[in-house]
N, C-alpha and C positions, 0 to 999 in steps of 0.2 A: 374980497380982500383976504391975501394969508393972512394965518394967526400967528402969530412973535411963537420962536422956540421959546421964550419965557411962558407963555400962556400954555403953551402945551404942558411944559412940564407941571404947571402948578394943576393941571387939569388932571394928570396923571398922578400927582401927589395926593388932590383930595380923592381921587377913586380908590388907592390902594388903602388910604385912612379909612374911607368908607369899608372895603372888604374888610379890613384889621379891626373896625369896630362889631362889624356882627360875629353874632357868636358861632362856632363850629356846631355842624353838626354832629353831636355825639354819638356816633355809630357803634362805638366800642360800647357804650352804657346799653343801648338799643340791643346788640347782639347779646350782648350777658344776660340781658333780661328778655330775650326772645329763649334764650337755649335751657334761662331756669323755666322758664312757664311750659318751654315746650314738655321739659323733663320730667314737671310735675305732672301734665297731664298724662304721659304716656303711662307713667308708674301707679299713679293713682286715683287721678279723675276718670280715663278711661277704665280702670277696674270695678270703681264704685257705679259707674255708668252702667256697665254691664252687668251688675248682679243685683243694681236694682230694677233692670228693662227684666233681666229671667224675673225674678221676686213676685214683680207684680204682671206678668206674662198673662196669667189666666183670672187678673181682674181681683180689685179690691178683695170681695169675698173669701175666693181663693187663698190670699194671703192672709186675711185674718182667719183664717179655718189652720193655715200652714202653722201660724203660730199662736195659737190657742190648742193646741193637741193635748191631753196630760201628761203627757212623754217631753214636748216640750217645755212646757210652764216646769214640770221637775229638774229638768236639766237647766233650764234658766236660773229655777229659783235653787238649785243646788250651787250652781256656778257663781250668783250673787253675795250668799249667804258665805259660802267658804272663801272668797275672796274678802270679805268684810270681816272674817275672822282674821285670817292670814294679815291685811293690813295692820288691823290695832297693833294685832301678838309684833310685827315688824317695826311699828315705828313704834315703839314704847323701847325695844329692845336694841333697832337703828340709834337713837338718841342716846341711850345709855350708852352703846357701844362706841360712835363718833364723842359724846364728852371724854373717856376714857382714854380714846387715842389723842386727843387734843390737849387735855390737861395733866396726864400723869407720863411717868416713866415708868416702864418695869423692860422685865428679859425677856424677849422676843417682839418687842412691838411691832419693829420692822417685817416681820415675819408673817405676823396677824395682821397687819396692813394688806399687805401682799395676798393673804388669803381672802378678803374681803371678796375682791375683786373675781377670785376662781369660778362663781358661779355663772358669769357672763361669758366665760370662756368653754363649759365644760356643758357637751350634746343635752338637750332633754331625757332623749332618750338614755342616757348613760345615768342620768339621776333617778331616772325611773328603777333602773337596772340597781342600781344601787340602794334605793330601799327597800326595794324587795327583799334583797339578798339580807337586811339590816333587820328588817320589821315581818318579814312574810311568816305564815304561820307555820312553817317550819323551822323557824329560828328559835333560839332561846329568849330571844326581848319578846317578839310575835308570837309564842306560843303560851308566855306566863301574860300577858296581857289578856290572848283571847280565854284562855282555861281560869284565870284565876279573877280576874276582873270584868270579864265577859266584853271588853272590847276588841274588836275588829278593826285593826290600820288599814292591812291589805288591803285592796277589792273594797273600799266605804269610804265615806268622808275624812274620818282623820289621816287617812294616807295622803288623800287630795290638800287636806290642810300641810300635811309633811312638806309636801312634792314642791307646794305653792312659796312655803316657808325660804326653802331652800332655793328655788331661781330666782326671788326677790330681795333677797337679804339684801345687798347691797344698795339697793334704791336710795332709802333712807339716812345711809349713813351717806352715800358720797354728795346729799343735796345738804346736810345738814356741818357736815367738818369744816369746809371751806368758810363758811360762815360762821363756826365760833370759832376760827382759825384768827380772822379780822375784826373782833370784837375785842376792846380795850379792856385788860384785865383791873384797871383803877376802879371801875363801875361795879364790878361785884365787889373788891376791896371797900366801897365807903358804904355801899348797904353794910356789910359788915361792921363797919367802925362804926357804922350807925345804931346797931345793936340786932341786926336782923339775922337769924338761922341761914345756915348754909342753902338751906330748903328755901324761905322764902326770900333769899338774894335770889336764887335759880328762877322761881317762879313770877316773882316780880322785875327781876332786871334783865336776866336770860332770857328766858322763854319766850319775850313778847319780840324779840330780837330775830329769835330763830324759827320762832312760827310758819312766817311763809314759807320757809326752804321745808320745814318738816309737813306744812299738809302737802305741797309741789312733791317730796316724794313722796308720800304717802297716796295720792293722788294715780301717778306712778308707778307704784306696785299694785296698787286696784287695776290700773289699766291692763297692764302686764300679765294678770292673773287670769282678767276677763278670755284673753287668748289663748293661753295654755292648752298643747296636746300634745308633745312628744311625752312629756314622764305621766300626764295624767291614764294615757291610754295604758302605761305598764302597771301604775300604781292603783288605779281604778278599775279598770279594766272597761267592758264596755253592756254596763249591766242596765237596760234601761231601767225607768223611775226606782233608781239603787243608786250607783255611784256614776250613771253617763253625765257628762256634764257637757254643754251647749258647744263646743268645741268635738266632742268624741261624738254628740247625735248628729253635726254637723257631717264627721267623714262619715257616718254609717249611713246617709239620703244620699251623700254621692258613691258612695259602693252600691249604694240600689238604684242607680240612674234616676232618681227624687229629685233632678236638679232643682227645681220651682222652688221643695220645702227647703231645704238647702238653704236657696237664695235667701229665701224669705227669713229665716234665725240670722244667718249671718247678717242681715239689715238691722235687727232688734241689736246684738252683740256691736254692729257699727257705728248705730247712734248713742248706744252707750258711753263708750269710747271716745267719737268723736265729743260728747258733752264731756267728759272726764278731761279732754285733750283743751276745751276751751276752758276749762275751768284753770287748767296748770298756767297756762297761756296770758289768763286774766292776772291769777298770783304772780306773776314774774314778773309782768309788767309795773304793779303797783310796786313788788318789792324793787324794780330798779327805778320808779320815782321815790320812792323814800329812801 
C-alpha cells in the first residue's frame, strides 16, 4: 500500500522537529578550548615538563645535593628575605599612595598617575643602570652612605632592596585604587558622625574592604621579586653567598653548562611562585563571591 502525500509530509515534519530539537554540536566552544589548552601547554606545561625531567635527571639525591649547596640556601634565602622586605616597604606605601590618588586633589595628579605605571614599561636592565649611576660608590648619595654610615647599596642587599622597590611599585597600588574607587563614601562619613578617628573609620571600615585587593598585590610583588634578574645582576652583581641571588646563581649553572643544578633551583623558585600564584587565585575568587 502507498502512503497518502499527507503521511509523508507529517513524516517529514516530525523528523526535521526531531533534528531542530537536538542540540548542535558546539565546535566553535570545542576549538576555543582546543587552541587555549593547546597554548597553554606549548608555553608552559611543556617548559615546566622539561626542567623538571633535566632537575631530577641524575635522581632524587642528586637533586637534593643541587639544592642544598651554601651557595644555594644563601641565594635563596637572600632572594626570600629581600623580597619580604621589598613587599611590606611596597604595600604600606602602594595603599598610601592609591588612598591619595583616590581621595584628594592636588597639582599634578594626573601626571603621578601616569608615572605609577612607568616601571612596567622601563628594561630591568635600564633600572639597574640607573642606580648605579644614583647610589654606586662613586656617587655623592653612595659615597656619603658607604664612608659616613658604613652602608653599602651597590653590589649588597639594599641595592637588591632598591632595584626590587622600584619594578614593583606599581603592583599594589593598581590592585588596591579600583577598589576604593567603588567603595561608597557614606560608610566612612557615619563612622565619623559616629564619633570615630579618621584612623579608626580607615581601619575598621576601610581596610577590611580593601584587604583582599592589598594582600592580591602584595602577594604579586613577592611573586614578581622571587624572579628578578635584569637590574639585580647590575645592582648586585654576581658575588656568591654576598649579594647572588637565586635568579643570578641560576644564569651562572647555565654559563657553566650546570644544566641539572640549574634545573633543580629553578624547581624550588617554581614551586614557590606557583603556591604564591594559588594563593592570589584563592583571594580573588573569595573577593568576587563577596
Amino acid at each position: 500500500m502507498t502512503a497518502s502525500p499527507l503521511v509523508d509530509v507529517a513524516q517529514r515534519a516530525q523528523n526535521t522537529g526531531n533534528a531542530a530539537a537536538r542540540p548542535p554540536i558546539p565546535w566553535g566552544a570545542w576549538g576555543l578550548r582546543g587552541a587555549a589548552l593547546s597554548y597553554l601547554g606549548l608555553l608552559i606545561l611543556l617548559p615546566v615538563l622539561a626542567i623538571s625531567v633535566q632537575g631530577f635527571r641524575a635522581g632524587w639525591e642528586s637533586f637534593w645535593t643541587s639544592i642544598t649547596r651554601p651557595a644555594v640556601l644563601h641565594a635563596v634565602g637572600l632572594t626570600l628575605w629581600t623580597s619580604a622586605v621589598m613587599t611590606v616597604i611596597n604595600t604600606v606605601m602602594g595603599v598610601l599612595t592609591a588612598w591619595a590618588l583616590v581621595n584628594y586633589r592636588f597639582p599634578g595628579k594626573r601626571i603621578m598617575n601616569a608615572l605609577i605605571d612607568l616601571p612596567f614599561a622601563i628594561p630591568a636592565l635600564v633600572t639597574g643602570v640607573m642606580l648605579v649611576l644614583l647610589y654606586g660608590p662613586q656617587t655623592a648619595i653612595g659615597g656619603f652612605f658607604e664612608k659616613q654610615l658604613g652602608v653599602r647599596i651597590i653590589f649588597a642587599p639594599p641595592g637588591i632592596v632598591l632595584a626590587l622597590l622600584f619594578i614593583s611599585y606599581p603592583f599594589v597600588i593598581r590592585a588596591v585604587q579600583p577598589v576604593l574607587q567603588s567603595l561608597e563614601p557614606n560608610q566612612q562619613e557615619a563612622a565619623q558622625v559616629l564619633g570615630a578617628s579618621p584612623w579608626v573609620a580607615f581601619r575598621r571600615v576601610i581596610l577590611p574592604e580593601i584587604a583582599p585587593a592589598v594582600i592580591t598585590g602584595a602577594l604579586l610583588c613577592f611573586a614578581r621579586a622571587l624572579g628578578e634578574f635584569g637590574s639585580i645582576i647590575i645592582v648586585g652583581g654576581n658575588l656568591p653567598m654576598k649579594s647572588q641571588t637565586a635568579a643570578v646563581y641560576i644564569y651562572a649553572q647555565v654559563e657553566g653548562d650546570n644544566f641539572q643544578g640549574a634545573s633543580a633551583v629553578s624547581l624550588v623558585l617554581l614551586v614557590i611562585a606557583f603556591s604564591i600564584t594559588l594563593g592570589v587565585d584563592f583571594l580573588m575568587r573569595r573577593r568576587h563571591h563577596a
